[in-house]
N, C-alpha and C positions, 0 to 999 in steps of 0.2 A: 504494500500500500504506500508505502513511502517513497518506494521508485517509480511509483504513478505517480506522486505528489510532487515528484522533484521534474518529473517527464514536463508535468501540466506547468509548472511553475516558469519551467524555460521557453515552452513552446509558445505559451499565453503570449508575453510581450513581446517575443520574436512574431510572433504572428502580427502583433497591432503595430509593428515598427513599420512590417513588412507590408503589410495592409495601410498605413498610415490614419489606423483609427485611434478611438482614445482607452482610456481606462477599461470602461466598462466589457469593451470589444475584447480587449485582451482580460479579462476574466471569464469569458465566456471561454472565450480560444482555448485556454489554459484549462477549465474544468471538461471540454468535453475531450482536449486532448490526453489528461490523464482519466477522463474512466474510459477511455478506447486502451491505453497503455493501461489502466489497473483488467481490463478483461482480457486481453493479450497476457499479459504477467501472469495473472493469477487462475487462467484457464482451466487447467486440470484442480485446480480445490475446488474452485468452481461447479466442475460436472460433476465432483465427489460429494458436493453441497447438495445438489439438484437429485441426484442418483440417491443420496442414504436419507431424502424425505419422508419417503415410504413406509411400510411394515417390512421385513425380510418375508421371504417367501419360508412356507412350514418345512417345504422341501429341503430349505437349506441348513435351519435348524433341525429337522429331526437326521441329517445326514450327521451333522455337527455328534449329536447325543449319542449317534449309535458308534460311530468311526474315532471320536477324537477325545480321547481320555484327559487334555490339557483342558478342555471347553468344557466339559463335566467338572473339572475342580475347583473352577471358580466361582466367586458370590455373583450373583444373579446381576448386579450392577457393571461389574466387570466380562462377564458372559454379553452384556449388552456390545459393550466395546469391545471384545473379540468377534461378535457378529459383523459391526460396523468395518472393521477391516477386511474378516475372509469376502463381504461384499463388496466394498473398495476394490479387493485384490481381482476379483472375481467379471466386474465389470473393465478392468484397467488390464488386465494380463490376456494375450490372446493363448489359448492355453488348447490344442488342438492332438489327436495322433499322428503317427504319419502320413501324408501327403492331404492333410487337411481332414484326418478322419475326424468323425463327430466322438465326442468321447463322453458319458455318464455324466449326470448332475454328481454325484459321488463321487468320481474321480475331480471332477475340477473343482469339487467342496476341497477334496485333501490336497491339490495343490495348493487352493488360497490359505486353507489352516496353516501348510506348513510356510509360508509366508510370512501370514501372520502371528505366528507363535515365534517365529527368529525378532521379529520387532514388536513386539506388543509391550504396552509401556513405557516404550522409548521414542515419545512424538517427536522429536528431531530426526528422526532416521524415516527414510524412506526408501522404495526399492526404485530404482531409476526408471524412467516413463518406456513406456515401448518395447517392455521384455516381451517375449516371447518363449513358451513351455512346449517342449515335444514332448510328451510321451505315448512309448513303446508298450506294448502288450507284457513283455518279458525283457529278462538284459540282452544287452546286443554286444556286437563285436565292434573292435575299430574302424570295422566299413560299415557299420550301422546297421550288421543283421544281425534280424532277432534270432537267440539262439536259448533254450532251455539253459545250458552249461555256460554262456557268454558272460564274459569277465565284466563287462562294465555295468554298472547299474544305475549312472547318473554322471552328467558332465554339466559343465558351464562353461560359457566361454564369454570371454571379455566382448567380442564381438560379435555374437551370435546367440544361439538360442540357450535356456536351461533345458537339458534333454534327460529323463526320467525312464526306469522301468516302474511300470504300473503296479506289478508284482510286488516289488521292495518296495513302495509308495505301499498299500494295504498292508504289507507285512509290517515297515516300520510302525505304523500306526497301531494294530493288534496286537505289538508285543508292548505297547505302553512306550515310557520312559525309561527304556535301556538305553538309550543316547545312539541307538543306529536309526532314524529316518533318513533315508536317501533325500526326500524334499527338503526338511531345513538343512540338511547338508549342504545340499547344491547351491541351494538360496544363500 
């Protein structure tokens, strides 16, 4: 909000200079220039503003209750706020199988839980805009075939997608808190 303030503040009187109007013009200039620069800025808290008005859908909560033993431990107040994220995550992450396959409301519940259980609590952190989640049926290999025996069970790359086996995604989640989820791994 402030670098919309400072946007409008410069643009306002550069505009009535430029225009050679007076005061009033250049306060207009200045206000409509920073809320076009505060909606540019602050675009994505924005759609997460517009996006988490709603109720969650039951769907997503009773996936929550049945799969994610972090979201069952908490006080009802705090459950609200971990709903509030795995939604966030869930509208913001394109989170798909291979070559676009459609994948369970369950599976992309447990990719955005494990999201948001790595950040939850920590409002400064955020996960950067435009990831993108592969997940596989099963682990795959280094050329990306699924293989029952395949060594890899999840990757990330700096520049490219968070790639998941779906197997170790359910598995992490049903053994609890033994510290192996492949999702908040990767994440």
């Amino acid at each position: 909000a402030w670098l919309a303030g400072l946007v409008g503040a410069v643009a306002g009187p550069a505009a009535a200079v430029i225009a050679q109007r007076d005061a009033p013009f250049a306060l207009g200039a200045g206000a409509a220039v920073g809320t076009v620069a505060f909606a540019v800025i602050a675009r994505r808290w924005l759609r997460r503003f517009w996006l988490l008005r709603g109720p969650a859908a039951p769907r997503v909560i009773a996936a929550l209750e049945r799969s994610v033993g972090f979201y069952r431990g908490l006080s009802p107040e705090r459950r609200e706020e971990f709903v509030r994220n795995v939604r966030g995550f869930l509208a913001e992450l394109t989170i798909s199988g291979p070559r676009a396959k459609v994948l369970s409301l369950e599976t992309r519940v447990l990719v955005a839980a494990s999201a948001a259980m790595l950040l939850f609590g920590r409002e400064d952190l955020d996960l950067p805009a435009g990831i993108d989640v592969v997940v596989y049926p099963d682990a795959f290999d280094d050329e990306y075939q699924v293989k029952r025996k395949g060594e890899i069970l999840g990757q990330a790359h700096a520049q490219g997608p968070v790639i998941l086996s779906e197997r170790a995604l359910r598995e992490g989640f049903a053994r609890g808190a033994d510290g192996q989820n492949v999702g908040v791994h990767e994440f």
